[in-house]
PDB file of N, CA, C and O in Angstrom:
ATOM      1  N   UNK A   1       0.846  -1.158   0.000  1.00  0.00           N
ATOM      2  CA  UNK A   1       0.000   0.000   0.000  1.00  0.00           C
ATOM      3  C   UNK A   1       0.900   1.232   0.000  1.00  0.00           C
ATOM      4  O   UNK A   1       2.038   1.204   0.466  1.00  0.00           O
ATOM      5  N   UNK A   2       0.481   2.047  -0.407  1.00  0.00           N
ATOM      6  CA  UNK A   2       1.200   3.458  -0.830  1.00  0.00           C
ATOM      7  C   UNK A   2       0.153   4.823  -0.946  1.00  0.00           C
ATOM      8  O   UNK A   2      -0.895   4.738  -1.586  1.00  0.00           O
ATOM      9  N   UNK A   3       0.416   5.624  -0.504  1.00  0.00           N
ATOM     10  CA  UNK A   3      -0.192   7.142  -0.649  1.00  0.00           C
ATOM     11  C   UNK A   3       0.524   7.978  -1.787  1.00  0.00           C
ATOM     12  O   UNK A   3       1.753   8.036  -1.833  1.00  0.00           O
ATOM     13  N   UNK A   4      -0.042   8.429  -2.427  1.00  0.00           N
ATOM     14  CA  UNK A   4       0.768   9.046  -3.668  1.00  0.00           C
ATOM     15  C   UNK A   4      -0.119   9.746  -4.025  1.00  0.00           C
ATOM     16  O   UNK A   4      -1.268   9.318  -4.138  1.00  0.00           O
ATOM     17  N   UNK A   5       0.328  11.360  -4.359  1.00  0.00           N
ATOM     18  CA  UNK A   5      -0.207  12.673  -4.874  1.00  0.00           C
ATOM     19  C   UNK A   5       0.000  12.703  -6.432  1.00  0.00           C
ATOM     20  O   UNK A   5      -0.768  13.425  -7.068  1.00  0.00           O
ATOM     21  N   UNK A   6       1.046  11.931  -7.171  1.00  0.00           N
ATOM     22  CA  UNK A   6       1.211  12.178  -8.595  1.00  0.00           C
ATOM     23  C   UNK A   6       0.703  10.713  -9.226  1.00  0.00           C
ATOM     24  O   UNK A   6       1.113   9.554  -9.149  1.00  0.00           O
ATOM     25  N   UNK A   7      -0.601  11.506 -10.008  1.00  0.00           N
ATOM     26  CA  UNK A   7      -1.532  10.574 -10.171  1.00  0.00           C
ATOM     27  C   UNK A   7      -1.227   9.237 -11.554  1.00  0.00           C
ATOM     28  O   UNK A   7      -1.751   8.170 -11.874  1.00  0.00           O
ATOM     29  N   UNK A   8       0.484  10.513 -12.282  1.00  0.00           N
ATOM     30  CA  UNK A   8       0.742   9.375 -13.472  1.00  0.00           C
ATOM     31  C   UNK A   8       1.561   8.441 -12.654  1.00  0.00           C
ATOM     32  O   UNK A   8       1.358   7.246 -12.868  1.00  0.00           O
ATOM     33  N   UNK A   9       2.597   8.811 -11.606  1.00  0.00           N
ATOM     34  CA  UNK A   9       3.031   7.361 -10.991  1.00  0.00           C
ATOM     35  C   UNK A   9       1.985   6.862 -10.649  1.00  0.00           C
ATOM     36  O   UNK A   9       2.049   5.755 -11.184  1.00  0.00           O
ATOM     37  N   UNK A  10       0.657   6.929  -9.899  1.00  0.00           N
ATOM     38  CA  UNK A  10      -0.114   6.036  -9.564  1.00  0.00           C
ATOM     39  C   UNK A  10      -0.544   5.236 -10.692  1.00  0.00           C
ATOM     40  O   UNK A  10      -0.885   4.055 -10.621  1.00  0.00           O
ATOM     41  N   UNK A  11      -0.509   5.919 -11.691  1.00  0.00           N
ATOM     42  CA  UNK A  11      -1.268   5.051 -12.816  1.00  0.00           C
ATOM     43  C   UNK A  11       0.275   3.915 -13.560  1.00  0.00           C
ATOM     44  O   UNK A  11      -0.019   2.906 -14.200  1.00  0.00           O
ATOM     45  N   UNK A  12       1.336   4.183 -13.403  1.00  0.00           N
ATOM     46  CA  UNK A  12       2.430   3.645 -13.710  1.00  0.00           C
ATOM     47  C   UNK A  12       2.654   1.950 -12.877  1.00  0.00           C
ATOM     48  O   UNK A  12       2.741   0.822 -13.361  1.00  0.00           O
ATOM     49  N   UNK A  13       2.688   2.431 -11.516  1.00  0.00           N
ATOM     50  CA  UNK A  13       3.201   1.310 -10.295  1.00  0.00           C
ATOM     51  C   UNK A  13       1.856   0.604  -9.697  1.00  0.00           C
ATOM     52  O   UNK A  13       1.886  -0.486  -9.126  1.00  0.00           O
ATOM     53  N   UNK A  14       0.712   1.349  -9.900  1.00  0.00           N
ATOM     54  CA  UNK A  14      -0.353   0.626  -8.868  1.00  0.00           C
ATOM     55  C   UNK A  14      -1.236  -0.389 -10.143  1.00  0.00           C
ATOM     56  O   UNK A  14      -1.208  -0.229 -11.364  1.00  0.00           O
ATOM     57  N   UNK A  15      -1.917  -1.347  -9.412  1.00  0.00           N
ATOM     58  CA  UNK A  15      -2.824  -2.233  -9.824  1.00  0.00           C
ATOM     59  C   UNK A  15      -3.991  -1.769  -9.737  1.00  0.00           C
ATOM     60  O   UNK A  15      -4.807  -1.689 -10.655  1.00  0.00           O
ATOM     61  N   UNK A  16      -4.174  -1.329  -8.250  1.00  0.00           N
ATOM     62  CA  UNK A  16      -5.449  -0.761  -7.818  1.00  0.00           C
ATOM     63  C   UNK A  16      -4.942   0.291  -7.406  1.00  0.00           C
ATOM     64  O   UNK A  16      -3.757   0.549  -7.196  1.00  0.00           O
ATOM     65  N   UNK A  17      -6.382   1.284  -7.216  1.00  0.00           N
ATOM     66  CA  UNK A  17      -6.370   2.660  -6.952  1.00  0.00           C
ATOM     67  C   UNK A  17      -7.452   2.923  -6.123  1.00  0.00           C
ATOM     68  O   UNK A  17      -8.445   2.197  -6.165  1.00  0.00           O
ATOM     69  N   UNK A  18      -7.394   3.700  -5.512  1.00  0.00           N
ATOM     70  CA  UNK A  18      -8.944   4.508  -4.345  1.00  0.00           C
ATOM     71  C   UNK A  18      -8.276   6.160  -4.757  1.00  0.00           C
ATOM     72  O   UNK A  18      -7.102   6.529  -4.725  1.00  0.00           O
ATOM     73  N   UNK A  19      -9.147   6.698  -5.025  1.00  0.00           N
ATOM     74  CA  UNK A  19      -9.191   7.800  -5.845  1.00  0.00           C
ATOM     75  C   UNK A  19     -10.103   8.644  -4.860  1.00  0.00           C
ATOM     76  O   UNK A  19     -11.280   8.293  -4.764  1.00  0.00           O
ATOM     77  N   UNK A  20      -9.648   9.750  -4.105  1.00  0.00           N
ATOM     78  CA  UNK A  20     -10.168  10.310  -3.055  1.00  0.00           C
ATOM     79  C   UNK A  20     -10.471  11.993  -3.194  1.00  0.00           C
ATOM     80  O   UNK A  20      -9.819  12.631  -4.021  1.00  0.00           O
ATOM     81  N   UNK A  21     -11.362  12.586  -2.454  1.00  0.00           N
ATOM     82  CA  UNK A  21     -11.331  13.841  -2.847  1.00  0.00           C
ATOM     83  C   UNK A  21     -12.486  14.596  -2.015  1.00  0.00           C
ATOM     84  O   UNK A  21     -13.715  14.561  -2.073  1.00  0.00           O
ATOM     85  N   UNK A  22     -11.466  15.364  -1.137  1.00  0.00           N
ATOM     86  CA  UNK A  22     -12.389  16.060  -0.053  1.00  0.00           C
ATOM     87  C   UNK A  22     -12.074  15.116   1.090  1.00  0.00           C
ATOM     88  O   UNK A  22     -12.558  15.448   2.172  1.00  0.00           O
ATOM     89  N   UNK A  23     -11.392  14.058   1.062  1.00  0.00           N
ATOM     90  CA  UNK A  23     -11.592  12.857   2.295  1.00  0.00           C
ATOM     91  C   UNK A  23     -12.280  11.810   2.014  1.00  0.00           C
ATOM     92  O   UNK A  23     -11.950  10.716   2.471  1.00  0.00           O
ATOM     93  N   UNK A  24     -13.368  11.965   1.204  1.00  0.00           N
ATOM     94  CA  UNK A  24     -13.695  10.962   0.491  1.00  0.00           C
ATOM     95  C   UNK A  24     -13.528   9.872  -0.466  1.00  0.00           C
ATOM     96  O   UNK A  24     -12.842  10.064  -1.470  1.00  0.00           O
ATOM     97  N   UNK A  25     -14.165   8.590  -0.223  1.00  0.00           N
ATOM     98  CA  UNK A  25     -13.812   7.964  -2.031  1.00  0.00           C
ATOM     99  C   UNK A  25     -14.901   8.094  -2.696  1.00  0.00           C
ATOM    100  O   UNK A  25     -16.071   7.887  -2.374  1.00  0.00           O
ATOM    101  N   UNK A  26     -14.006   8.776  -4.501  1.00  0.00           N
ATOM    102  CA  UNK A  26     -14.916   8.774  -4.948  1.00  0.00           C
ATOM    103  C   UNK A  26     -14.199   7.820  -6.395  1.00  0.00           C
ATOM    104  O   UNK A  26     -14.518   8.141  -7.540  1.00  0.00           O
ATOM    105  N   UNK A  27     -13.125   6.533  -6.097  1.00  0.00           N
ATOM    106  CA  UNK A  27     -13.457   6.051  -7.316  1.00  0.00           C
ATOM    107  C   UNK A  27     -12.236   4.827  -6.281  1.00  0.00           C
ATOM    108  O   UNK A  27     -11.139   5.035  -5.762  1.00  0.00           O
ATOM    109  N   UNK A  28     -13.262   3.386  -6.374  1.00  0.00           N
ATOM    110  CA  UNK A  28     -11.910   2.379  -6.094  1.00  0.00           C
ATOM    111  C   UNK A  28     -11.902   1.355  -7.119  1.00  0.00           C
ATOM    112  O   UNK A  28     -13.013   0.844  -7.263  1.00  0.00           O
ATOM    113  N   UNK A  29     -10.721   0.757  -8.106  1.00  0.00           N
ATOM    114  CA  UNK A  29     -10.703   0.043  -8.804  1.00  0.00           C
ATOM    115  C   UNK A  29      -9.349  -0.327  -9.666  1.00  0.00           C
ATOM    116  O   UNK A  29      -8.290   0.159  -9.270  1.00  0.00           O
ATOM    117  N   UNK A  30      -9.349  -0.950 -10.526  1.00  0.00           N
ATOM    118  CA  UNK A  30      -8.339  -1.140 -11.345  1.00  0.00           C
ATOM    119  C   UNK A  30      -7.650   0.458 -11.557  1.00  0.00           C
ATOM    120  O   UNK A  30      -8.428   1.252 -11.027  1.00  0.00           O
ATOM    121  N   UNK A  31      -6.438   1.194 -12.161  1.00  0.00           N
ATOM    122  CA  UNK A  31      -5.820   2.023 -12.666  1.00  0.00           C
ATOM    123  C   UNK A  31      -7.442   2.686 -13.724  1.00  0.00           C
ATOM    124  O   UNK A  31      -8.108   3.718 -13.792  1.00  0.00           O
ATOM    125  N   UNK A  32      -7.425   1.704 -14.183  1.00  0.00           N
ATOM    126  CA  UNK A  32      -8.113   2.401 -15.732  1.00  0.00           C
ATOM    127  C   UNK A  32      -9.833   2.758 -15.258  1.00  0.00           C
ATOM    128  O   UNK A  32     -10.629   3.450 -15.892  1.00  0.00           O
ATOM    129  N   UNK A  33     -10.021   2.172 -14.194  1.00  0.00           N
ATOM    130  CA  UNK A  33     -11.225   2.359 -13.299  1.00  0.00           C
ATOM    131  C   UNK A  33     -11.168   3.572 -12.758  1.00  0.00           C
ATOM    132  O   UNK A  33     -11.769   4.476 -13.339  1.00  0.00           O
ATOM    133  N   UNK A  34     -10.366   3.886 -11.416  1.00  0.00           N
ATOM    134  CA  UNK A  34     -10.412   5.101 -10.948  1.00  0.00           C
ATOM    135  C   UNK A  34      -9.449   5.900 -11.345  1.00  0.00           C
ATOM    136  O   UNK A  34      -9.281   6.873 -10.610  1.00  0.00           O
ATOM    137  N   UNK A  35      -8.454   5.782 -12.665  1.00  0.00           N
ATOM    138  CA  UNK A  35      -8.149   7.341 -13.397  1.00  0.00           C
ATOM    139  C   UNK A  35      -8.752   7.343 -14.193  1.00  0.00           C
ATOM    140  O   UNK A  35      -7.965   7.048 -15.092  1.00  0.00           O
ATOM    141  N   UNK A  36      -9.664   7.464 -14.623  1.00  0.00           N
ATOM    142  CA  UNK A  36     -10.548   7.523 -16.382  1.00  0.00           C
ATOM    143  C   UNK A  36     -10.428   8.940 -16.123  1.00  0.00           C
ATOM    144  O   UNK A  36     -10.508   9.683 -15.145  1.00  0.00           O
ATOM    145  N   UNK A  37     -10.223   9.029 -17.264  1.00  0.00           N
ATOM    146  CA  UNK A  37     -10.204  11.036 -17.716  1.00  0.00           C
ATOM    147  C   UNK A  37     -11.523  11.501 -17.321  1.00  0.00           C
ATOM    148  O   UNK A  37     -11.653  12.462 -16.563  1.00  0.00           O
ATOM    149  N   UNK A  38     -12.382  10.940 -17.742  1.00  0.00           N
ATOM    150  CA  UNK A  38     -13.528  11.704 -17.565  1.00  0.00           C
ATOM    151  C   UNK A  38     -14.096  11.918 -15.955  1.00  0.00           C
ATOM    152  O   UNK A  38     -14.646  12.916 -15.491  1.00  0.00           O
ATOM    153  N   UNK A  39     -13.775  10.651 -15.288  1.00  0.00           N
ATOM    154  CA  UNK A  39     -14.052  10.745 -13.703  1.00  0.00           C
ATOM    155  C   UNK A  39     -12.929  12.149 -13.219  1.00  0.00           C
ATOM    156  O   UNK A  39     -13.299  13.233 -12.768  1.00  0.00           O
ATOM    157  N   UNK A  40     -11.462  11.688 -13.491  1.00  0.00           N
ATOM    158  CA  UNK A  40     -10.819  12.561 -13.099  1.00  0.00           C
ATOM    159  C   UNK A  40     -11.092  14.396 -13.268  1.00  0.00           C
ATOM    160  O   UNK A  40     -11.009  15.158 -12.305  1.00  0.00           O
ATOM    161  N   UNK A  41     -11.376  14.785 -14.500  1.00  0.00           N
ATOM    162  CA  UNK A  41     -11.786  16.072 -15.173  1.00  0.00           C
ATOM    163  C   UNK A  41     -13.122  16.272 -13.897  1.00  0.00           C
ATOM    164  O   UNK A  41     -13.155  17.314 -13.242  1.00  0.00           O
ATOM    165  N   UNK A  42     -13.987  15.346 -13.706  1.00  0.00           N
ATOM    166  CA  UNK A  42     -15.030  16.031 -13.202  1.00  0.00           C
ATOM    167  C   UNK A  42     -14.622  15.968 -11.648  1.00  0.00           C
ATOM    168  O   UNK A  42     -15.170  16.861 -11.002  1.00  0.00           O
ATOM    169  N   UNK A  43     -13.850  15.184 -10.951  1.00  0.00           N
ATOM    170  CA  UNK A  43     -13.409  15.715  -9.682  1.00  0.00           C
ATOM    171  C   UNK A  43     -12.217  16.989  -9.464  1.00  0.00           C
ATOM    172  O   UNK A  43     -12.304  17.878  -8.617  1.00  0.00           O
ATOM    173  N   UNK A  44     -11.368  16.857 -10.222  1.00  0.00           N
ATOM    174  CA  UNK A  44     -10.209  18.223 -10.031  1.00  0.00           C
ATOM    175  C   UNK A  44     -10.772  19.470 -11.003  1.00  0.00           C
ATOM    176  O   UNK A  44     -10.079  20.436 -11.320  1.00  0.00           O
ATOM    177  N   UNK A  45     -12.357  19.231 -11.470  1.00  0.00           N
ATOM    178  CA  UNK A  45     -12.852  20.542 -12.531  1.00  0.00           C
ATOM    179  C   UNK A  45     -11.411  20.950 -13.465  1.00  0.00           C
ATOM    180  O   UNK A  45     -11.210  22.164 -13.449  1.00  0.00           O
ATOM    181  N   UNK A  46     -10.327  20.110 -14.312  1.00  0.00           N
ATOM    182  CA  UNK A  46      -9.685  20.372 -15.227  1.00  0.00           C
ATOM    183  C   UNK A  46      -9.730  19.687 -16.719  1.00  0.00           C
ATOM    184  O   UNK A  46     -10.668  18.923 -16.947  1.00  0.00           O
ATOM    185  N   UNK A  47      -9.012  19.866 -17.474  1.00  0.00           N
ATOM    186  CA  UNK A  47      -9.312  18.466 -18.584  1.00  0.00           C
ATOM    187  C   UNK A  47      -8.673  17.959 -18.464  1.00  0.00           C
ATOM    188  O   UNK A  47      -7.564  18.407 -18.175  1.00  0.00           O
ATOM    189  N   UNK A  48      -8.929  16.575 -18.605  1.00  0.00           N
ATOM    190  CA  UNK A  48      -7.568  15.639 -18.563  1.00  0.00           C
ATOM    191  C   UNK A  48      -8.064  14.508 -19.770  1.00  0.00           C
ATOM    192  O   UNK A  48      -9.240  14.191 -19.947  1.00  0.00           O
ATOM    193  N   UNK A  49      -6.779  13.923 -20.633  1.00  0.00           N
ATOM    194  CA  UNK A  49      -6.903  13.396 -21.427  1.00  0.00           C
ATOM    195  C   UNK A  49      -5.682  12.596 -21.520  1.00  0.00           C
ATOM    196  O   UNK A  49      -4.638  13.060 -21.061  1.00  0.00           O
ATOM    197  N   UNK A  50      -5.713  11.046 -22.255  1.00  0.00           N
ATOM    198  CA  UNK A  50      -5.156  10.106 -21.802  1.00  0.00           C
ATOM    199  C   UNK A  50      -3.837  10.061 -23.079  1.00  0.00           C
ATOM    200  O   UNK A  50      -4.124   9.454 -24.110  1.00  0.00           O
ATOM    201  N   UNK A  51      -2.886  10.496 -23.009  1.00  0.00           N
ATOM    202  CA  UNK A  51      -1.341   9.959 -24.017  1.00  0.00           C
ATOM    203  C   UNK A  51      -0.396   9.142 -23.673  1.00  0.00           C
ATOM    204  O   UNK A  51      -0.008   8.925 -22.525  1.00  0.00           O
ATOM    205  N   UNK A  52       0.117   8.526 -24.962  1.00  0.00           N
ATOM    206  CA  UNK A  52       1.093   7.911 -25.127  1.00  0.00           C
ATOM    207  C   UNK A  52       2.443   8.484 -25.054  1.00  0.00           C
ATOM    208  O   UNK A  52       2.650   9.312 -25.942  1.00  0.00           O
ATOM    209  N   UNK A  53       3.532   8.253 -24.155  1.00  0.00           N
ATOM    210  CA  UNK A  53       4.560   9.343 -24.112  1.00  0.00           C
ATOM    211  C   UNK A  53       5.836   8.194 -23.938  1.00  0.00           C
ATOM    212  O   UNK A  53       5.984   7.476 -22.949  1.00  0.00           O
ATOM    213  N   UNK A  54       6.523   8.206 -24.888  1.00  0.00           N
ATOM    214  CA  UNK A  54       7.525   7.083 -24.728  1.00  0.00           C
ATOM    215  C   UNK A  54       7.057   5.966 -24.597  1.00  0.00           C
ATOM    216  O   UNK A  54       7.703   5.240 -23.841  1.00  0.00           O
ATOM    217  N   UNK A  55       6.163   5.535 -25.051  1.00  0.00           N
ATOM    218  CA  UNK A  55       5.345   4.093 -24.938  1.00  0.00           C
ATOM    219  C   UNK A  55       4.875   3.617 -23.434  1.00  0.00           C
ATOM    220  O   UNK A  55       4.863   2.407 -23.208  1.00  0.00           O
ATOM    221  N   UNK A  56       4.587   4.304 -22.665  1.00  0.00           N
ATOM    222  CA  UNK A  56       3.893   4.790 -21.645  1.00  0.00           C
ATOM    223  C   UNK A  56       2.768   5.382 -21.466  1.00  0.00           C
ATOM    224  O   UNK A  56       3.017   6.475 -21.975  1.00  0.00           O
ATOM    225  N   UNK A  57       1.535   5.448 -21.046  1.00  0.00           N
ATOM    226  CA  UNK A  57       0.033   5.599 -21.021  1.00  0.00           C
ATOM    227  C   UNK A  57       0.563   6.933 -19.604  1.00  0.00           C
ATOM    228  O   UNK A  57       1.104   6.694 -18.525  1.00  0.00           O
ATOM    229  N   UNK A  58       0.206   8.059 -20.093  1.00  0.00           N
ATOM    230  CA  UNK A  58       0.439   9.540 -19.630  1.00  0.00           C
ATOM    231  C   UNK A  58      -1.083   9.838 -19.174  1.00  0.00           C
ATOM    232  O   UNK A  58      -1.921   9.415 -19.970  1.00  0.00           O
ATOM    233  N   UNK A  59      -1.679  10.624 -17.800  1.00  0.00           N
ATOM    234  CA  UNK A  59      -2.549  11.482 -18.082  1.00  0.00           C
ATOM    235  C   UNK A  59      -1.760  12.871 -18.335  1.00  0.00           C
ATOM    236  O   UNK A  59      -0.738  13.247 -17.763  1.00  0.00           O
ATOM    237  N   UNK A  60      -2.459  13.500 -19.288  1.00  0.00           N
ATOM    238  CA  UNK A  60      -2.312  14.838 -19.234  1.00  0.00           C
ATOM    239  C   UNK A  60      -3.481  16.120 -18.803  1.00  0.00           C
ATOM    240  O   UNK A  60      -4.486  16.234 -19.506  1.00  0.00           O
ATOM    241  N   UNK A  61      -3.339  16.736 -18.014  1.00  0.00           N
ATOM    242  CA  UNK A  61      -3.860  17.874 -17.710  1.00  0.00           C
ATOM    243  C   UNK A  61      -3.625  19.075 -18.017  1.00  0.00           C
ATOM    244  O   UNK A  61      -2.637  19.564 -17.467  1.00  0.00           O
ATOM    245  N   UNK A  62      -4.357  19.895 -18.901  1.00  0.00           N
ATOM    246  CA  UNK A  62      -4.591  21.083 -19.533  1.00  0.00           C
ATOM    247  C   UNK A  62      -5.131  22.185 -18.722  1.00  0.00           C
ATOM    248  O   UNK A  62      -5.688  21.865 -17.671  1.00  0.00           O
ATOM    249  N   UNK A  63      -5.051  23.559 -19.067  1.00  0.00           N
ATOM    250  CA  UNK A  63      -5.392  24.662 -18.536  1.00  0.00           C
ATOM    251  C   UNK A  63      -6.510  24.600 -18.829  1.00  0.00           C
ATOM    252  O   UNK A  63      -6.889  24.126 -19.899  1.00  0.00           O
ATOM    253  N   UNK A  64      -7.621  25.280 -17.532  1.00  0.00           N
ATOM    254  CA  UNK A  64      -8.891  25.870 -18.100  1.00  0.00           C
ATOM    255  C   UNK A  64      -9.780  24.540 -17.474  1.00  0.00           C
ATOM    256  O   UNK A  64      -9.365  23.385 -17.378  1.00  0.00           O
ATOM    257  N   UNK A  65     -10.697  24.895 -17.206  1.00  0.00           N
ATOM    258  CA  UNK A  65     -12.150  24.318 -16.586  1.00  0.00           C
ATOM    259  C   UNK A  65     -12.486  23.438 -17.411  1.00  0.00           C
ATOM    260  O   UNK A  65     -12.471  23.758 -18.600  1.00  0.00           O
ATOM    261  N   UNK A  66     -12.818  22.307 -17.098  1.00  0.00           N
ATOM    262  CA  UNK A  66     -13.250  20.979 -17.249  1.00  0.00           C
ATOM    263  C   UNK A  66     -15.101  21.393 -17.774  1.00  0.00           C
ATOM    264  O   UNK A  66     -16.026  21.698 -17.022  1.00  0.00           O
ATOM    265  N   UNK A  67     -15.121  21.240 -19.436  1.00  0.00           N
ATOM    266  CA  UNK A  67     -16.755  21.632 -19.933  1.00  0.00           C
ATOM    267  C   UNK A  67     -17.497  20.487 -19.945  1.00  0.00           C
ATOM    268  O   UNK A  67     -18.685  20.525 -20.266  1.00  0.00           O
TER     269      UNK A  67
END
């Protein structure tokens, strides 16, 4: 078990994830379960969208409010 704030190592090293916010959970599951872009965008209100970066699965987060 591990606590981790940087959500692409989490998505790198973990199997599972609990995806928290406010103190709460609001996502427990596989990597691809509780980071989905779209869950993520609507809890941190940013965009986030999923790349390939060195043959590595990246989230990326963009400027500007999550529409």
């Amino acid at each position: 078990m591990i606590a981790i704030h940087d959500i692409n190592q989490a998505a790198r090293f973990c199997d599972r994830v609990i995806l928290l916010s406010h103190g709460r959970v609001v996502a427990s599951g596989t990597r691809d379960e509780a980071l989905d872009p779209e869950l993520l965008s609507a809890v941190f209100g940013v965009r986030v969208r999923r790349a390939t970066i060195s043959s590595t699965d990246e989230l990326v987060f963009t400027t500007g409010l999550a529409s």
